[in-house]
N, C-alpha and C positions, 0 to 999 in steps of 0.2 A: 640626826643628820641624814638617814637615809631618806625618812620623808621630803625631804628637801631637796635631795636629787630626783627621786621619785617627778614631784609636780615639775623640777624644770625638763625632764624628759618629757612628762605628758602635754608640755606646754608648747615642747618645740617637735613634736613629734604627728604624722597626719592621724586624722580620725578613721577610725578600722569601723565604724557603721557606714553602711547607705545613706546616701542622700536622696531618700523616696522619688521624690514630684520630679527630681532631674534624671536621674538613676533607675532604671528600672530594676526591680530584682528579678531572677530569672524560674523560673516556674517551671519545676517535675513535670516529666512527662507523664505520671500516675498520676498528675495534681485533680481530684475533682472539685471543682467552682461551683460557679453557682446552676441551679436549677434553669432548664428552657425548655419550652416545650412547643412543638410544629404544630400548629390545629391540623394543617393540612393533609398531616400522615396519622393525626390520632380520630381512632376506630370508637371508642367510648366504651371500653370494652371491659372497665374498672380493674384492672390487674393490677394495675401501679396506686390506688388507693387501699385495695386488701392488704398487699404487702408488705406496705409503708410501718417501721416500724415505730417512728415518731406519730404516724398519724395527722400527719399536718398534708395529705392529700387530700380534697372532697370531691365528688363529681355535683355539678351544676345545670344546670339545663345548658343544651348546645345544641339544638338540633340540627340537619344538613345531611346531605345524600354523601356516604363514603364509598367508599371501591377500596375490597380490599383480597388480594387472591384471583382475582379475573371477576369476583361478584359486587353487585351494586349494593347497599342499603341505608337503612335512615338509620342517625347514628341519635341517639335520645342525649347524652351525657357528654359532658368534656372536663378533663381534670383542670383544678385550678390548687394552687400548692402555697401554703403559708411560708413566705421566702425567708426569714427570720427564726423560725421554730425547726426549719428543715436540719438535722443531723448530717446531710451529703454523704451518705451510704453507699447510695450507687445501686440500692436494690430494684429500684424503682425502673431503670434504667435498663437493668438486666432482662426485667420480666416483661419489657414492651413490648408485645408481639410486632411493631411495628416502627419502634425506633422515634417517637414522636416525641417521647421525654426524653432528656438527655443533660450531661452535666456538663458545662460548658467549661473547656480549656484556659477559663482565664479567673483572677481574683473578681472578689463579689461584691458589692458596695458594704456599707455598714450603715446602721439606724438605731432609733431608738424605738420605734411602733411595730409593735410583734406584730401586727393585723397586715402588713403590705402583703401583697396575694400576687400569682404570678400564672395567667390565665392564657 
């Protein structure tokens, strides 16, 4: 008999999940997301691929005049990061001399192809 009162409470009673697509849920202020990175502010200076301890950073050819500290030069390398493989550590992040990689504020998409790259 208690089953029975059971479903007619849960039937006459509102739903205690989210309703995603309408509903936003609300997001820690410690939350880190997904991976972004500024070409603009990155030096090529491989920190954030040493330290990565997934290993899903590589540097790529990128070459381009940077300014960094009051000095000019040619930067050879720019990170490019497997978006799917990435653990979001934060380490990466830490060791930027420049703040160029960063872990963005918000949820991250989902896939199924480890290969999508984020350059």
């Amino acid at each position: 008999m208690s089953v029975l009162r059971e479903m007619l409470e849960n039937l006459l009673s509102r739903p205690i999940t989210i309703l995603y697509p309408k509903e936003k849920v609300p997001i820690p202020e410690s939350f880190r997301g997904r991976v972004a990175i500024t070409d603009d502010k990155c030096i090529g200076c491989s920190k954030c691929s040493l330290v990565c301890p997934a290993q899903v950073i590589t540097m790529i050819d990128g070459p381009r005049e940077v300014e960094f500290k009051g000095k000019s030069f040619a930067r050879k390398k720019r990170p490019q990061v497997k978006l799917y493989k990435c653990i979001r550590c934060g380490i990466c992040e830490r060791h930027c001399p420049t703040g160029a990689i960063y872990l963005k504020h918000e949820l991250s998409s989902s896939g199924t192809d480890r290969e999508v790259v984020i350059t």
